[in-house]
TORSEVEX-202913 format. One record per residue (C-alpha): x, z, y. Coordinates in Angstrom, 1 decimal, padded with zeros to 4 digits, always signed. Layout:
> X, Z, Y
...
//
This chain:
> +000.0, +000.0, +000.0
> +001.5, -000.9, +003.4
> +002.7, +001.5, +005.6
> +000.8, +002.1, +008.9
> +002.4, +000.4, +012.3
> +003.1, +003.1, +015.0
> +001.0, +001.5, +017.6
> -001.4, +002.4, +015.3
> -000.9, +005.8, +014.9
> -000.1, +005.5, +018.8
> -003.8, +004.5, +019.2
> -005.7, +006.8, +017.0
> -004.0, +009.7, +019.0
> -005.4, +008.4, +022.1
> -008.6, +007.4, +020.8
> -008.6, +011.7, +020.0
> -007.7, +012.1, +023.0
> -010.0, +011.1, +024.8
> -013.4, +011.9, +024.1
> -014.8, +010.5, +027.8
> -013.6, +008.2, +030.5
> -012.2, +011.1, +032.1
> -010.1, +011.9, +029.8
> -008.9, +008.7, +028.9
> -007.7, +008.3, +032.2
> -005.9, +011.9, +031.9
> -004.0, +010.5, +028.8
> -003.4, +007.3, +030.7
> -001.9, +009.3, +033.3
> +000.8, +011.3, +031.4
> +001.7, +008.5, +029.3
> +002.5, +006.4, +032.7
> +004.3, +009.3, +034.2
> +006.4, +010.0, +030.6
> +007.5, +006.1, +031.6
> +008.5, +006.7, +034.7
> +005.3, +005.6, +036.7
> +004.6, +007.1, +039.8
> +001.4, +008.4, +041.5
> -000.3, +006.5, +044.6
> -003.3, +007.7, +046.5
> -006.2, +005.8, +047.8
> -006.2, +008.1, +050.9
> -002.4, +007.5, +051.7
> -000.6, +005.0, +053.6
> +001.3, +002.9, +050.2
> +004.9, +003.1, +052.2
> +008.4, +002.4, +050.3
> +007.1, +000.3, +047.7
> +010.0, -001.3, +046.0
> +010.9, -004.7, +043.9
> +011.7, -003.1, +040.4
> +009.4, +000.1, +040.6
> +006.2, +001.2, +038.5
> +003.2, +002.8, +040.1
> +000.0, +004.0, +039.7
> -003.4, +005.2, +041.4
> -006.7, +006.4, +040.0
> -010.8, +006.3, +041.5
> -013.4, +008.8, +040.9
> -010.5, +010.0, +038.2
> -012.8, +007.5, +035.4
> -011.1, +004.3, +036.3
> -007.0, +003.6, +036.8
> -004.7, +000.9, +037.8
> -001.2, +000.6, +036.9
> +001.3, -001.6, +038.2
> +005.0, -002.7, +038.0
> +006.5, -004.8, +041.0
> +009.1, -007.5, +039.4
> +012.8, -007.3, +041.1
> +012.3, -010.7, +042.4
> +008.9, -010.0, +043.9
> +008.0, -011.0, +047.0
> +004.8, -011.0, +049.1
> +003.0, -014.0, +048.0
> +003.6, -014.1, +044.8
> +000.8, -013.3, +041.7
> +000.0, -010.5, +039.6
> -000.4, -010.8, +035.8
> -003.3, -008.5, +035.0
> -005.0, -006.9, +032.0
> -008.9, -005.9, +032.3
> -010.5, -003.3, +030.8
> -013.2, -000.6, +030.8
> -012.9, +003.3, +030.1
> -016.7, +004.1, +029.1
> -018.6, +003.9, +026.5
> -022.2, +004.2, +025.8
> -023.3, +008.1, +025.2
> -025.4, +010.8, +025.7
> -025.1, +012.3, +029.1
> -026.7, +015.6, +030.2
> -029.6, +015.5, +032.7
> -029.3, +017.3, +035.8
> -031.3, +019.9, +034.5
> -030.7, +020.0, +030.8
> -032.2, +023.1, +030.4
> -035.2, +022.3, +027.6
> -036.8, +025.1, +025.4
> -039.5, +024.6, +022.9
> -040.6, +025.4, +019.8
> -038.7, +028.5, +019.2
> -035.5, +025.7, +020.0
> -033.0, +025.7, +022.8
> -032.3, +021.9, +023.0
> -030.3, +020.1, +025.8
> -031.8, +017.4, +028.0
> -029.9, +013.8, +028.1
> -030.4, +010.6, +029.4
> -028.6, +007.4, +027.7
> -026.0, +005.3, +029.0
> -025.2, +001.9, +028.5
> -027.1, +000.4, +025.4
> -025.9, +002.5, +022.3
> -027.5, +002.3, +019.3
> -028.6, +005.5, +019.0
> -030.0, +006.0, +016.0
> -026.8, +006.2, +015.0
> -026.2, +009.8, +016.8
> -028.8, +011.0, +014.3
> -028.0, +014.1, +012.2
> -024.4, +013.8, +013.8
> -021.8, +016.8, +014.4
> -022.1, +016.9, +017.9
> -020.5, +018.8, +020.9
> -019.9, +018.0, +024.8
> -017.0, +017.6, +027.0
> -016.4, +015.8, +030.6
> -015.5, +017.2, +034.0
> -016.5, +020.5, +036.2
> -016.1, +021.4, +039.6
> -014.8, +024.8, +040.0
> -014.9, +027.0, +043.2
> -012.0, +029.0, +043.4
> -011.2, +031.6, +045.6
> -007.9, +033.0, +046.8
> -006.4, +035.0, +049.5
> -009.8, +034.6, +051.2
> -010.0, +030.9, +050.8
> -012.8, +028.9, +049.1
> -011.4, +025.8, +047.1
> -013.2, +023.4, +044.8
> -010.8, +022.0, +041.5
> -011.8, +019.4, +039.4
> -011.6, +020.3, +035.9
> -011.8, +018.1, +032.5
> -013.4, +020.3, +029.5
> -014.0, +019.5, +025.9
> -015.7, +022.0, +023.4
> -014.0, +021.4, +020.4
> -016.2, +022.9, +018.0
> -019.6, +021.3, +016.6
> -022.3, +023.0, +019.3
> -025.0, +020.6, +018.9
> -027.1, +018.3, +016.9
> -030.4, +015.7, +016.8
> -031.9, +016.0, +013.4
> -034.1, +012.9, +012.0
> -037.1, +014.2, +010.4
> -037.9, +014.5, +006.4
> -039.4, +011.5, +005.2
> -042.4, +013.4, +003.8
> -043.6, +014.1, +007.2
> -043.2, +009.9, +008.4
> -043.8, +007.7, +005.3
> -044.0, +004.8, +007.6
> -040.3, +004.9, +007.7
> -039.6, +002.9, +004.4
> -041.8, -000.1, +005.4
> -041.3, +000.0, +009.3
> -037.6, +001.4, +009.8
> -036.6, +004.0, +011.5
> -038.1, +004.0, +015.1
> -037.5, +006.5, +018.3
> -038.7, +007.3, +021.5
> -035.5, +008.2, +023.6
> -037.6, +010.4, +025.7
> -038.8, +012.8, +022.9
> -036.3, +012.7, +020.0
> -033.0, +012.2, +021.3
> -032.9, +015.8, +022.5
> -029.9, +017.6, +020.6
> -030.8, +021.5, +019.5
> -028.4, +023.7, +021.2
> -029.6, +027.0, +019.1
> -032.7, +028.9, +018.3
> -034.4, +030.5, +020.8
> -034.3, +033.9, +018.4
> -030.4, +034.1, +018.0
> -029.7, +033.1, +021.7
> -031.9, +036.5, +022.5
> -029.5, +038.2, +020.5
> -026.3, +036.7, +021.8
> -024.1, +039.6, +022.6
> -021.7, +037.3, +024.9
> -024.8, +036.3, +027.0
> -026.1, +039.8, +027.7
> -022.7, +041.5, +028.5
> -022.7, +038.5, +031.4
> -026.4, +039.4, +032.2
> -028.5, +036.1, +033.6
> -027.4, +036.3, +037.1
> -023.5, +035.8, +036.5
> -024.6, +033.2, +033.8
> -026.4, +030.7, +036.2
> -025.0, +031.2, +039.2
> -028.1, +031.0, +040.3
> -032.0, +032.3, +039.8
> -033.3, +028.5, +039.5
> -031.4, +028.2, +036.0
> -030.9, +024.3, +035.6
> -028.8, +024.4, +031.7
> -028.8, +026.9, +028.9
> -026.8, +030.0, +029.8
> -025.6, +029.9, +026.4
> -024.1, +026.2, +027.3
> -022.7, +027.2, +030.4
> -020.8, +030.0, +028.4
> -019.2, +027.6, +026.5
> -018.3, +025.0, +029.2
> -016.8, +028.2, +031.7
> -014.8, +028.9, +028.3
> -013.0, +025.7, +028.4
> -012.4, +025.8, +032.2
> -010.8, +029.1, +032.1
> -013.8, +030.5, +035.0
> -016.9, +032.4, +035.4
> -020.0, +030.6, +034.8
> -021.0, +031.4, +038.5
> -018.2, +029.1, +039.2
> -019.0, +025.9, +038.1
> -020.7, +024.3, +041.1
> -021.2, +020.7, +039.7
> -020.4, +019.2, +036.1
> -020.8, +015.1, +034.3
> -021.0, +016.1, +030.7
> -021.6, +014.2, +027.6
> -022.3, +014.7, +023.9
> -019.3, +013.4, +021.8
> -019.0, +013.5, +017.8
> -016.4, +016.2, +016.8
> -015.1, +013.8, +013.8
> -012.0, +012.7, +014.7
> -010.6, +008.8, +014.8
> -008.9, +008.2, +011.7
> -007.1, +005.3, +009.8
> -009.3, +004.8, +006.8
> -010.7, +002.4, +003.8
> -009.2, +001.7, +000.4
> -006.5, -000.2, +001.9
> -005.5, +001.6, +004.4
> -006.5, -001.5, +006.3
> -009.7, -000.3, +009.0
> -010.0, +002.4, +012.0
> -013.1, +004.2, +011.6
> -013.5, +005.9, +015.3
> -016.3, +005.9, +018.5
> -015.4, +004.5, +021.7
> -013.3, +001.3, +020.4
> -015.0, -000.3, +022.7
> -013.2, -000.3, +024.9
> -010.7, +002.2, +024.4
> -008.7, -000.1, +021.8
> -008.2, -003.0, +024.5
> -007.5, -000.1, +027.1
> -004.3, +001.6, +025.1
> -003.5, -001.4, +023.7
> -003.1, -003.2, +027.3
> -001.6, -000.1, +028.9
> +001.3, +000.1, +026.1
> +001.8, -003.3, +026.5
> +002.6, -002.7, +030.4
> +004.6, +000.2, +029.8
> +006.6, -001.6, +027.1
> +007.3, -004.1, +028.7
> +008.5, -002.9, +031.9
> +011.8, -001.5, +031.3
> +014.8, -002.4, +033.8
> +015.9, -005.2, +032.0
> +012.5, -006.7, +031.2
> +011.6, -006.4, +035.6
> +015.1, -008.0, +036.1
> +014.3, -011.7, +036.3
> +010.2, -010.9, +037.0
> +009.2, -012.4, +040.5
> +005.1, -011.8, +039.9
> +003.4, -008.0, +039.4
> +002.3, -006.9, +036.1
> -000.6, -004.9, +036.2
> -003.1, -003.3, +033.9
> -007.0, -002.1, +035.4
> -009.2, -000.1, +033.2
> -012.4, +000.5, +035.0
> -015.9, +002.4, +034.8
> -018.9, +001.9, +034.2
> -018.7, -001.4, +032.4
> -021.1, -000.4, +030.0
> -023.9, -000.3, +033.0
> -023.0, -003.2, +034.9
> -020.2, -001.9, +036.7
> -022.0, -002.0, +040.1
> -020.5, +001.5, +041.0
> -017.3, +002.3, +043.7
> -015.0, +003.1, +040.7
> -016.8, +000.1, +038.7
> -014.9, -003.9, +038.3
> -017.5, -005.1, +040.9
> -016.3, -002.7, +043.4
> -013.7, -003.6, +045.7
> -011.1, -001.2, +043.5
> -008.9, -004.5, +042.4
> -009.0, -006.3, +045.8
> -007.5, -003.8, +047.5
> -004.7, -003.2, +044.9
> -003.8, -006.7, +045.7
> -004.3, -006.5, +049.0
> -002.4, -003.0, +049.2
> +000.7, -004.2, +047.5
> +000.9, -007.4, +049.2
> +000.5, -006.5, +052.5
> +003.1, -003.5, +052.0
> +005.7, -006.4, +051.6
> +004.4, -008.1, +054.3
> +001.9, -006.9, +056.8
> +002.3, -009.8, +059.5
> +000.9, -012.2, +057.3
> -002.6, -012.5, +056.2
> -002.8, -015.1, +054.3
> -000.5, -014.5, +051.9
> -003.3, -012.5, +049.9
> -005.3, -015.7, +049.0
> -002.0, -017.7, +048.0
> -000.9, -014.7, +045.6
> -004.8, -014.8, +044.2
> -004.4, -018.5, +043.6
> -001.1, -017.5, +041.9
> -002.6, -014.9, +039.8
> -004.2, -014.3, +036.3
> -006.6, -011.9, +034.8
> -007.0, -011.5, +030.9
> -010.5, -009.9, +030.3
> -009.8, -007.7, +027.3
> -013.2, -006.3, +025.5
> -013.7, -005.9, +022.2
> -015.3, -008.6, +020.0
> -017.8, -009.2, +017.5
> -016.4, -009.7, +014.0
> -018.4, -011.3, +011.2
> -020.4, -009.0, +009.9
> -020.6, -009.8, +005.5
> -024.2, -008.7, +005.4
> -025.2, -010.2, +008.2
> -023.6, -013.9, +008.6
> -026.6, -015.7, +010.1
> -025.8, -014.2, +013.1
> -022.6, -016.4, +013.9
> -022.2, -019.6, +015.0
> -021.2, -022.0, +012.0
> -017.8, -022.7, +013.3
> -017.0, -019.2, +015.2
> -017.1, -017.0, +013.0
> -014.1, -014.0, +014.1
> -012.8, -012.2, +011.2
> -010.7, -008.8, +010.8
> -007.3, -009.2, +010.6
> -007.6, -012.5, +012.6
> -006.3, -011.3, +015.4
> -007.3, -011.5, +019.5
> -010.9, -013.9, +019.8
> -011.0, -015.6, +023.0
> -014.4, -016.1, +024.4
> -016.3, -018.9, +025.4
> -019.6, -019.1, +027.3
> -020.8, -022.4, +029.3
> -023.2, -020.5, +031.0
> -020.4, -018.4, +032.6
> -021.0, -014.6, +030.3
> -017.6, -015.2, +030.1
> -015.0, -016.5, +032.4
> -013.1, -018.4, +030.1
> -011.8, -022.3, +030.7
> -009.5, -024.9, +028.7
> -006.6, -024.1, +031.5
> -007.1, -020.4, +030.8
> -007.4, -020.2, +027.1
> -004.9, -022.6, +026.8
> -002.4, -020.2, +028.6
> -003.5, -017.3, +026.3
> -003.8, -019.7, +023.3
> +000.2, -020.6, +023.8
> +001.5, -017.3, +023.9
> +000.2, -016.9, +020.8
> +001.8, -019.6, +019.4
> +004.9, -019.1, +020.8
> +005.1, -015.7, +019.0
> +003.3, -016.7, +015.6
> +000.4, -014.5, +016.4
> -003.2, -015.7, +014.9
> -006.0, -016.2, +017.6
> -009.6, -017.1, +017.3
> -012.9, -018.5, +019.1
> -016.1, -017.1, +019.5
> -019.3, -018.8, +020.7
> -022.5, -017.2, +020.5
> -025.5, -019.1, +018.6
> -027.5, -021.0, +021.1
> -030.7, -019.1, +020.0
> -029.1, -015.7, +020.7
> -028.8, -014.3, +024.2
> -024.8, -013.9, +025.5
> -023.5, -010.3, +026.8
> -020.9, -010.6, +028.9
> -017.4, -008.6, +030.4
> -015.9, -007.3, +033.6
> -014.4, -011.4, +033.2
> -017.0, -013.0, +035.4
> -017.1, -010.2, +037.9
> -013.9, -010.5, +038.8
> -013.2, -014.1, +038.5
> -016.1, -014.7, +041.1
> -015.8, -011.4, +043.2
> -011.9, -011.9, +043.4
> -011.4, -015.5, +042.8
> -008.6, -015.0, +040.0
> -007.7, -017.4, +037.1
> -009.5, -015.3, +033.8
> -009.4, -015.7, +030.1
> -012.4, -013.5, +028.3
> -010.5, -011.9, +024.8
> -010.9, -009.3, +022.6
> -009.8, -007.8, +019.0
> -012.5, -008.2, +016.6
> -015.0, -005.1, +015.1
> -017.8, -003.8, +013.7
> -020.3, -001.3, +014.3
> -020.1, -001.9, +018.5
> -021.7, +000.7, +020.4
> -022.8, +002.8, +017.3
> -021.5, +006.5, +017.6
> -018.9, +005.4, +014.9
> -017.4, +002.1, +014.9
> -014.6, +000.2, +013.0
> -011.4, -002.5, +013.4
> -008.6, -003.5, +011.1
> -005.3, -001.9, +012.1
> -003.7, -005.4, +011.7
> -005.5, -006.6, +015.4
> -004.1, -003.7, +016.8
> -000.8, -005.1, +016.0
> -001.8, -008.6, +016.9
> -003.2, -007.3, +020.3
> -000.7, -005.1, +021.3
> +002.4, -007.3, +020.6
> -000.1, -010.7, +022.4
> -000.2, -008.5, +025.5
> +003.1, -007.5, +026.1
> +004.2, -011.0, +025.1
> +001.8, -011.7, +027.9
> +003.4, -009.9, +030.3
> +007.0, -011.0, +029.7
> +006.1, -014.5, +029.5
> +003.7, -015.8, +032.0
> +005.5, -016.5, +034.8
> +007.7, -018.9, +033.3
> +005.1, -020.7, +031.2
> +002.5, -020.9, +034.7
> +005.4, -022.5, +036.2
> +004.6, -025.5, +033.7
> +001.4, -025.7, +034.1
> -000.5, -028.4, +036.6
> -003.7, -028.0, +038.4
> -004.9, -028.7, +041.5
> -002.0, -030.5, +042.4
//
């Protein structure tokens, strides 16, 4: 049996890492630093960038851009980016959360992005996300933002027995997300007797005499942020499965994990850029390599921290106008100089279902990266663009694929189109092939990881020289 790659391993670590956007941006973070990236903020002047140095920034924490400036950069010249997104869909707590009936406490959620939900049925569940502390000291009020995860199993939505809905073997099973996604938290009997709860009394509980969540939850979440439950002012929590991401099947040969969409592109794009950006490798590099993973792609991305927000423009902008303020114009030339690959997961054939493909676009597991095409625009891809993408490949031996949806079947679509028309950048719509998308657990072979992660870096070192050889619009 073959040996997993480290990239793999590599990748199911920070698939446990990071159970929410917000944390996969965290990981992000100190794997960029450990390479010698360095922090930028939004609110700051962007003074002393250099030809030859590595940076960063982050938005709402939930989305972040890297970046490394070639030692033969100047301002005018493109970036090489890589795309992605940092959400997934989930179960996100309600504003007020707190729901008690039947003798139940159960928690309140609303769904985001189009999950298949049945799928978080009878499911080890817990919570994790971000909190906004107050803090006090010395007499002054602050306000920290904290990331929490409960690691233990807290929660759970239990189908019903099939002796009490028959109708289940001849219709399927059906939900109303209003009244049966609602995970119990504990029973309302036990929660009386909860000795934690009643040494806090209610009022340091909730913070609070209109109680909005469970003082039993909040108990759990002040754990985890090391405060009071009086101090939490403000938190975006979400219900995440507690089993972990592993490398599994007979063959050693799948990753069974939630979130691969995207989180697989997102690592695998980010190693690729931090891989490839060694002294040596920035050297002869006269473009910008780059990799965005964005919010709130699941939804539409229409958000400040989303791809249709203005997040990437002013990266570009930023950078080249630190090079060269006097200029204006060299923005658009370095756009026009500039390429995006759109990395999001794919749809592999599925064995039971094969009716659903297109004859002749069928992706398979182990095939490596499927590029996308779409003439209606879902995707942004063009012959120039995949045949950019479609060379690197073949310059390095790596397999690549095509995917078309059926005619009769509607087309979803990426961050690709948003960009390509919001920013005006050359794009290429990819992504490794799996199955299982947006259920709670979801699978790829270890192989594409490979393929991907070895096709983006290659990316990065190569582009420049191979645009150069390219003709259009001359």
């Amino acid at each position: 049996m073959a040996s997993v790659a480290p990239v793999v391993c590599d990748l199911v670590d920070f698939l446990n890492a990071s159970p929410t956007a917000f944390h996969a941006v965290d990981e992000a973070k100190r794997r960029l630093k450990a390479a010698g990236f360095s922090q930028l903020s939004e609110r700051e002047e962007w003074v002393g960038l250099e030809p030859g140095r590595k940076y960063f920034f982050t938005r709402n924490h939930s989305t972040i851009v890297a970046f490394a400036i070639g030692a033969q950069y100047v301002a005018g010249n493109g970036f090489h980016i890589i795309g992605a997104h940092t959400d997934s869909p989930c179960l996100k707590l309600k504003p007020v959360s707190m729901v008690t009936k039947g003798g139940y406490l159960e928690v309140g959620v609303q769904t985001y992005g189009g999950g298949l939900w049945h799928t978080w049925f009878d499911r080890d569940l817990t919570v994790a996300g971000r909190v906004i502390v107050r803090e006090k000291k010395d007499g002054e009020v602050s306000y920290a933002h904290k990331l929490v995860r409960v690691q233990e199993p807290i929660m759970r939505i239990p189908t019903l027995a099939i002796h009490l809905d028959r109708t289940i073997s001849s219709e399927g099973f059906k939900i109303n997300n209003q009244s049966h996604l609602v995970p119990v938290l504990a029973t309302s009997v036990k929660d009386e007797m909860n000795k934690l709860v009643e040494e806090n009394g209610p009022e340091e509980s909730s913070g609070s005499e209109n109680i909005k969540h469970h003082p039993l939850l909040l108990q759990f979440i002040a754990k985890e942020a090391n405060c009071k439950p009086d101090e939490i002012c403000d938190f975006e929590l979400q219900l995440c499965d507690t089993q972990p991401s592993i490398v599994a099947g007979a063959m050693k040969e799948f990753i069974f994990s939630g979130r691969l969409d995207n989180l697989c592109m997102s690592f695998c794009s980010l190693k690729a850029l931090i891989d490839s950006t060694s002294e040596d490798s920035l050297a002869h590099e006269s473009g910008v390599r780059m990799v965005a993973l964005f919010d709130h792609e699941e939804v539409g991305s229409d958000s400040a921290q989303g791809a249709g927000s203005p997040a990437m423009l002013d990266a570009l902008s930023r950078i080249t106008g630190s090079f060269n303020s006097s200029n204006a114009r060299l923005l658009e030339k370095a756009i026009q100089r500039s390429f995006l690959v759109s990395a999001d997961m794919a749809h592999a054939l599925h064995p039971n279902y094969m009716d659903k493909h297109e004859e002749n676009h069928q992706p398979k597991l182990h095939g490596g990266l499927v590029i996308k095409h779409n003439a209606n625009q879902r995707y942004a891809t063009n012959a120039v663009t995949a045949f950019i993408f479609r060379e690197i490949a073949e310059n390095h031996h790596l397999p690549v694929q095509d995917f078309v949806v059926r005619n009769d079947m509607g087309c979803g679509s990426t961050i690709g189109p948003i960009l390509a028309s919001g920013v005006g950048i050359r794009t290429v719509d990819i992504g490794a092939p799996q199955l299982s998308m947006h259920s709670i657990r979801e699978m790829c072979a270890v192989d594409d990881v490979s393929h991907s992660y070895e096709h983006f870096k290659a990316y990065f070192e190569e582009f420049t020289e191979l645009d150069s050889k390219v003709r259009v619009d001359c």
